[in-house]
C-alpha positions as CSV (number, residue, x, y, z in Angstrom):
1,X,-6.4,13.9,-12.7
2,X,-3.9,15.8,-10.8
3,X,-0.1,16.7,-11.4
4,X,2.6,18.3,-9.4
5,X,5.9,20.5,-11.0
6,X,7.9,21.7,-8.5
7,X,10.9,24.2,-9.2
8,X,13.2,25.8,-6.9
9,X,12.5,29.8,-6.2
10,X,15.3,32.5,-6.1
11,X,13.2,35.5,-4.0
12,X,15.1,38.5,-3.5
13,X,15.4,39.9,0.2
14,X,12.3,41.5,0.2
15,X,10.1,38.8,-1.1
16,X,12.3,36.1,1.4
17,X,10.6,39.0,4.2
18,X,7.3,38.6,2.3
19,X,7.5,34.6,2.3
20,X,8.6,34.0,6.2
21,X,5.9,36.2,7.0
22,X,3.0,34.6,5.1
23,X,4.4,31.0,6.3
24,X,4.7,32.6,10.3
25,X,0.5,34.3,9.3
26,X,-0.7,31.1,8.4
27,X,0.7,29.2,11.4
28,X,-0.7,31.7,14.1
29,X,-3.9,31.3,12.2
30,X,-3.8,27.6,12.2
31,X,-2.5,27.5,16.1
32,X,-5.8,30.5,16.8
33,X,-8.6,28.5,15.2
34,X,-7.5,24.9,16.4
35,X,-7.0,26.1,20.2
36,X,-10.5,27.9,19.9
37,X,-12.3,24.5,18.2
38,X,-10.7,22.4,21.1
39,X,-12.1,25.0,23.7
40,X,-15.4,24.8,22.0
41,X,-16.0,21.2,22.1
42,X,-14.2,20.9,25.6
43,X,-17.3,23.5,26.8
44,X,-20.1,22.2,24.0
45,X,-19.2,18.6,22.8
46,X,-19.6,19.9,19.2
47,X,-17.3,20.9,16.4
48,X,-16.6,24.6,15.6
49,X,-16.7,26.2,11.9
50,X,-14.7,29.0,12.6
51,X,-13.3,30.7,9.5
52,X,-10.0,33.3,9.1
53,X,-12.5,36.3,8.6
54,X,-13.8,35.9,12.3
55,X,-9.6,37.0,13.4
56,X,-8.7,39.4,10.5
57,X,-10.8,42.3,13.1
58,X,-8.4,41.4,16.3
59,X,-5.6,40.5,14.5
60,X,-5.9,42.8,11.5
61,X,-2.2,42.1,10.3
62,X,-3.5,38.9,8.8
63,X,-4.8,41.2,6.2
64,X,-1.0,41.9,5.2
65,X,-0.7,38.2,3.3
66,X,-2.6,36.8,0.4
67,X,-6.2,36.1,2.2
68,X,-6.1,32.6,0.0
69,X,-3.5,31.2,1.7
70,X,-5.2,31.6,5.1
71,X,-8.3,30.1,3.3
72,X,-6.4,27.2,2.3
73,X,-5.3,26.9,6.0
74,X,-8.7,26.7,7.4
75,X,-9.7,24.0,4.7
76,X,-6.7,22.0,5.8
77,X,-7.2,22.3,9.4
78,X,-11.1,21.3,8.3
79,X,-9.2,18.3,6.3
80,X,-7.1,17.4,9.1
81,X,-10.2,17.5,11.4
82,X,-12.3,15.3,9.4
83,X,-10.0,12.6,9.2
84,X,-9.5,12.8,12.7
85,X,-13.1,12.1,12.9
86,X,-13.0,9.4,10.5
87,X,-10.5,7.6,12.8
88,X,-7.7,7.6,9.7
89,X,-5.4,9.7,11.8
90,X,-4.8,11.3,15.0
91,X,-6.2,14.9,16.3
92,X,-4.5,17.9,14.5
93,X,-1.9,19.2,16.6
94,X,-0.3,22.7,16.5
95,X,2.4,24.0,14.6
96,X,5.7,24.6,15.7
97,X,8.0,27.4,14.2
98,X,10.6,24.8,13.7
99,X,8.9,23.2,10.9
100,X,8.2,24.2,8.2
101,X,4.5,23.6,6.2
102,X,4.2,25.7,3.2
103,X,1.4,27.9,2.6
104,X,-0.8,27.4,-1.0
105,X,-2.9,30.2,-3.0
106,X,-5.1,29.0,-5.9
107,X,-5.1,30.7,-9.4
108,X,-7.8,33.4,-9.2
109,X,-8.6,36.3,-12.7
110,X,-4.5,35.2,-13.6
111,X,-3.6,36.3,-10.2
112,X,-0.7,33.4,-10.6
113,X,1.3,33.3,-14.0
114,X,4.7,31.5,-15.3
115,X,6.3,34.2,-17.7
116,X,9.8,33.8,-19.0
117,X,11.9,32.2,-16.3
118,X,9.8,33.9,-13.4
119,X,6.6,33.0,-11.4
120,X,4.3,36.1,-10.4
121,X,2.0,35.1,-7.2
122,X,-0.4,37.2,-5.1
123,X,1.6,39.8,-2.9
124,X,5.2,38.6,-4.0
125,X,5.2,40.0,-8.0
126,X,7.9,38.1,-10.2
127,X,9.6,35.6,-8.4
128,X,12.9,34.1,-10.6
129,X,11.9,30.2,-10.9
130,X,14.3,27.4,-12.5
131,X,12.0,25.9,-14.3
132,X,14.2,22.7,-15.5
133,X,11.3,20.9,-16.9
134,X,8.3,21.6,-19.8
135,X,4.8,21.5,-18.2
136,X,2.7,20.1,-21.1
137,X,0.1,22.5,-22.7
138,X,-3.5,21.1,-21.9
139,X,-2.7,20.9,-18.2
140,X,-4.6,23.5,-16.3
141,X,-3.2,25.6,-13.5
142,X,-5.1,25.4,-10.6
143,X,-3.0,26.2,-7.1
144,X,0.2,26.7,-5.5
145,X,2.2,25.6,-3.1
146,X,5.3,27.7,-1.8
147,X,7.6,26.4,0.7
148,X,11.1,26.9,2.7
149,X,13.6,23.9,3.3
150,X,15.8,24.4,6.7
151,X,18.5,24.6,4.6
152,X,17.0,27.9,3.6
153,X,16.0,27.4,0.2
154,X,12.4,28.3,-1.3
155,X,10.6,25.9,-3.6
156,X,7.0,25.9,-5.1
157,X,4.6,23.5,-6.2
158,X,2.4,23.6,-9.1
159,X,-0.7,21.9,-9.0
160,X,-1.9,21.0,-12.3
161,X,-5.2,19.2,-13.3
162,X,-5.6,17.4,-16.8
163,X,-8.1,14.7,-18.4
164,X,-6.5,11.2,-18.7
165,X,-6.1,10.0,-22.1
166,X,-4.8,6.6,-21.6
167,X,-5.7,3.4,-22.7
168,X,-5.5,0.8,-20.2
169,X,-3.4,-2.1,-21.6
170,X,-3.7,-5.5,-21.6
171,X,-1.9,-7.6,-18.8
172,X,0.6,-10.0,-19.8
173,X,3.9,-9.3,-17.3
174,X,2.8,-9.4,-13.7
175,X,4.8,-8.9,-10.8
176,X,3.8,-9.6,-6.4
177,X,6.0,-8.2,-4.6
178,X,6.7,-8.7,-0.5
179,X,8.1,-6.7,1.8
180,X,10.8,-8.0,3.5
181,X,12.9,-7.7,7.3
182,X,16.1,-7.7,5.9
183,X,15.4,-6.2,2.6
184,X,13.7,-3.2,0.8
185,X,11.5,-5.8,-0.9
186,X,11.4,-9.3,-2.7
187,X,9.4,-10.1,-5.5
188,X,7.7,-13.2,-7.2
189,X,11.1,-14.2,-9.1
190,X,13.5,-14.2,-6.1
191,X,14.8,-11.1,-7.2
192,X,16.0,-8.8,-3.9
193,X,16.3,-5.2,-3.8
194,X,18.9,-4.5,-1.1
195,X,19.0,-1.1,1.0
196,X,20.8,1.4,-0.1
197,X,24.2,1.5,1.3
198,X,25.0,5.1,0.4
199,X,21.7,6.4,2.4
200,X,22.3,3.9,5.6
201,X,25.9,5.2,5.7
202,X,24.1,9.1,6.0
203,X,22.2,7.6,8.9
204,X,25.0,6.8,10.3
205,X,26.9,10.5,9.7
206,X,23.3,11.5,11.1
207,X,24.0,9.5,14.7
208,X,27.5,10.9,15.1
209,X,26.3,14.6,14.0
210,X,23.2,14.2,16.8
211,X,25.2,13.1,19.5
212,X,27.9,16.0,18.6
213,X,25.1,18.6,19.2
214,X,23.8,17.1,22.4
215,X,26.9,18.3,23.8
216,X,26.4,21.8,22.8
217,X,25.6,24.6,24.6
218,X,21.9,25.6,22.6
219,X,22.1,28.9,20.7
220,X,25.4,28.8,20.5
221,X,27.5,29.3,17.6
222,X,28.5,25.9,17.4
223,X,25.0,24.5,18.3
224,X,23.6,26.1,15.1
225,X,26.6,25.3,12.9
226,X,25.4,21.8,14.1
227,X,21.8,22.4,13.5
228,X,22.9,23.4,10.1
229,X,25.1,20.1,9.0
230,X,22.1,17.9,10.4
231,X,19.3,20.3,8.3
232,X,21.7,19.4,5.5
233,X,22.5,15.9,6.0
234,X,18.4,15.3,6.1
235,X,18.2,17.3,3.1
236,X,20.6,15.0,1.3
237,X,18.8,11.8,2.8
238,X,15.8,13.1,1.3
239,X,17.2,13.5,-2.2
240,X,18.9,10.6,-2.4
241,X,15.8,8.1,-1.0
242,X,13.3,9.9,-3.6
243,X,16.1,9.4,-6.3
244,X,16.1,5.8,-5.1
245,X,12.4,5.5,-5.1
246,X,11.7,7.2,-8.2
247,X,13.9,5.2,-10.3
248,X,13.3,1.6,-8.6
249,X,9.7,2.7,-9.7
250,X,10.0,3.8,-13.0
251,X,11.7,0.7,-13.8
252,X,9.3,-1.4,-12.4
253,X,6.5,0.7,-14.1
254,X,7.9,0.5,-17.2
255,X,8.7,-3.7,-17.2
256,X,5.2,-4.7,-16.0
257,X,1.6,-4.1,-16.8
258,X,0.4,-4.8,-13.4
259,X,1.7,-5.2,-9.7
260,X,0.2,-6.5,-6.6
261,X,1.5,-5.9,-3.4
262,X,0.1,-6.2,-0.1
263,X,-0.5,-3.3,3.4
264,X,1.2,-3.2,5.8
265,X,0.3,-3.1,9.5
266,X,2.9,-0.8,10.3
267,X,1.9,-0.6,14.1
268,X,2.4,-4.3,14.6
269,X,5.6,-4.5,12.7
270,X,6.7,-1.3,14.9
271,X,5.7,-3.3,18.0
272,X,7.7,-6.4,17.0
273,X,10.6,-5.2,16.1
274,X,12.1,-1.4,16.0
275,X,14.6,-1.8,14.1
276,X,12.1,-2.8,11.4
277,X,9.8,0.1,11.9
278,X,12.7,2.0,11.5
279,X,13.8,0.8,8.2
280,X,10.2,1.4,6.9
281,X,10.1,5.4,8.1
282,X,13.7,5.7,6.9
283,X,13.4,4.4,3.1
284,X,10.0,5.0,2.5
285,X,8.2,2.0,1.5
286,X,4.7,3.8,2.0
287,X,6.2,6.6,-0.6
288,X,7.0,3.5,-3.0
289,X,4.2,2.3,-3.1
290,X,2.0,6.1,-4.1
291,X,5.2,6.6,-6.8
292,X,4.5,2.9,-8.2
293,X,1.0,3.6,-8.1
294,X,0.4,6.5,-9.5
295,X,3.3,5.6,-12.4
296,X,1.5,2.5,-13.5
297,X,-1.9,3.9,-13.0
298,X,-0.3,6.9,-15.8
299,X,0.4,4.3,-17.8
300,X,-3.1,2.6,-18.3
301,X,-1.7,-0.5,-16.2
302,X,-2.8,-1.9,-13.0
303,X,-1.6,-1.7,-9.5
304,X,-3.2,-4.2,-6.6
305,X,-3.2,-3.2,-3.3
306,X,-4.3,-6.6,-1.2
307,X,-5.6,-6.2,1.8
308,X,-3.4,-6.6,5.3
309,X,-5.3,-10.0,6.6
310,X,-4.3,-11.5,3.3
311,X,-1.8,-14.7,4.5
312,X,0.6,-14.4,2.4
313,X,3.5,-15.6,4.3
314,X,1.5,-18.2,6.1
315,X,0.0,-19.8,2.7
316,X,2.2,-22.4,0.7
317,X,2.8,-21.4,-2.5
318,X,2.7,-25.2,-3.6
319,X,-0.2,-26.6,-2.4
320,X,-2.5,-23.5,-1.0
321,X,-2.0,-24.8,2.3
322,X,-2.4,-22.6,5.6
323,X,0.3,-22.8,8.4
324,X,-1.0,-21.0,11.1
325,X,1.7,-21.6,13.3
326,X,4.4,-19.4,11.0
327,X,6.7,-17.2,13.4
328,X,8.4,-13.9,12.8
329,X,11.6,-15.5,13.2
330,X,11.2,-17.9,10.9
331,X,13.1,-17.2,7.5
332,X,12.3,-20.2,5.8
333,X,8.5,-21.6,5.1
334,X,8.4,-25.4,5.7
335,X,5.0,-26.8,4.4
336,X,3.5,-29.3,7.0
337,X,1.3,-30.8,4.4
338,X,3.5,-31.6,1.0
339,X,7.2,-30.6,2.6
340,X,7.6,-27.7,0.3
341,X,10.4,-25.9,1.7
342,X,11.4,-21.9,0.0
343,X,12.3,-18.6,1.2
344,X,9.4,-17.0,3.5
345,X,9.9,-13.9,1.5
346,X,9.7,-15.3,-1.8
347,X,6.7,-18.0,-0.8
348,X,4.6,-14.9,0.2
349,X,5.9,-12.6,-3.0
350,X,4.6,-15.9,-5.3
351,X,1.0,-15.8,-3.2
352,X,0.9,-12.0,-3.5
353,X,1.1,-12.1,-7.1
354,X,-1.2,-15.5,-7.4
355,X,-3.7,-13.5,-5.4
356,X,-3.6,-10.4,-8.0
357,X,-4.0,-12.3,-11.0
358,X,-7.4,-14.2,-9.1
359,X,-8.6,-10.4,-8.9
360,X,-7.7,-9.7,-12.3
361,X,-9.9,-12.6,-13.5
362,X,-6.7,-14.6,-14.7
363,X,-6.4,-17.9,-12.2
């Protein structure tokens, strides 16, 4: 299995030089090789295996940066590719100089090492590194990640890979939870986990500070003082949802030995309702879900992922009955057949849950 520390980074001057230029190497390599492979198969209908090597003669600057890092850029563009072919996402598109993507070199004859407060990597020497956490001693270091916030502050990933030891448990506290229109989510005991206020009241700051820049005059002074309040303000979003997530999570991990939840056909909520769709990209149920995941799967317990044509809102949670005729508007679920009325949200958490325990072998 695989684990991720990341610490922030303190580079002086000269390695902050060192950094902007690997991150600006990599993205003119990425930018190179993807316009050549859409040229390619624009003239030959097939894909092209180009590989950094082929550029370093034209453009022999590349050779100033770590040559890893623009061989980890060619395997993500690969990546990136291949999903595109396997119809999971859309075509890779280039990279802009506004955003920022990291750059990753792997751990090569101790070419990467973690010695007394400071990180040495390839090209930058002894980076200071606040390392605020222990990184447990049979983990193995395989590559890094290094990375600039537009806040301008340098972080780095550590990627970490170690044998799982744990012993799956036995299932006694189950939980179903539902995703809900006017709440984070609802689960099997009517419990509901509202927004939080803190973060929609930064979305809000976030409105007022985007319509104050669109009356700027770009490159001004007071256009990038703007542009830095919003970079912050994101920043501080960012925190605060994964502090959010990470918690809500954890607590959840920790109370039950398995949870079922059910996907989510983002496109169709998206096309119902925006406001919706917006709630979902702004607190991050998808990044819920990989933190509850991966938490309970640490833990030897189980997590259920159900798949998207499951009915659980349409089901009664009563009598097993379908109601195909269930709107979007409707908020409570009247059963046609036994007259069970209950909470849409709390009907389809109950079936959720039901529907876990019948893969777990329990009902």
């Amino acid at each position: 299995m695989n684990k991720a520390f990341k610490f922030r980074l303190y580079p002086t001057e000269e390695q902050k030089k060192m950094i902007l230029m690997t991150l600006g190497h990599n993205r003119f390599l990425w930018n190179r090789m993807l316009q050549d492979k859409q040229e390619h198969y624009a003239f030959y209908q097939t894909h092209l295996y180009n590989r950094p090597a082929q550029y370093k003669d034209k453009y022999p600057w590349l050779k100033d940066i770590d040559s890893l890092s623009l061989a980890n850029t060619q395997l993500a563009l690969e990546k990136a590719f291949k999903a595109f072919y396997a119809k999971k996402s859309e075509i890779p598109k280039f990279h802009s100089k506004k955003q920022d993507y990291g750059y990753t070199t792997n751990l090569v004859n101790n070419n990467i090492e973690i010695v007394d407060g400071y990180l040495k990597l390839p090209k930058l020497g002894k980076i200071k590194m606040n390392k605020h956490r222990e990184i447990p001693s049979h983990m193995t270091l395989k590559h890094v990640t290094v990375s600039k916030t537009p806040t301008d502050k340098y972080f780095v990933s550590l990627n970490f890979a170690y044998e799982r030891d744990t012993i799956d448990i036995e299932v006694k506290e189950t939980l179903g939870l539902d995703f809900s229109m006017t709440h984070f989510y609802v689960d099997d005991r009517g419990s509901k986990i509202e927004y939080p206020q803190t973060i929609q009241m930064d979305f809000l700051k976030l409105k007022r500070l985007q319509r104050s820049i669109s009356r700027r005059t770009k490159s001004s002074s007071n256009y990038k003082k703007k542009q830095k309040e919003i970079a912050m303000l994101y920043e501080r979003i960012k925190n605060k949802r994964d502090d959010f997530l990470h918690k809500l999570s954890n607590t959840i991990a920790k109370g039950y030995d398995s949870v079922t939840v059910e996907t989510l056909d983002l496109i169709k909520i998206a096309q119902s309702n925006k406001h919706f769709a917006k709630q979902i990209q702004r607190f991050g149920w998808q990044r819920f879900i990989t933190f509850l995941k991966y938490k309970l799967e640490n833990q030897g317990k189980r997590f259920i992922h159900l798949s998207q044509w499951y009915p659980s809102s349409k089901t009664c949670s009563s009598c097993g009955e379908v109601h195909g005729e269930l709107k979007m508007k409707d908020r409570v679920y009247q059963c046609p057949s036994c007259n069970y009325s209950i909470d849409r949200d709390i009907n389809a958490a109950i079936n959720i849950k039901r529907q876990g325990l019948i893969i777990l072998g329990f009902a």
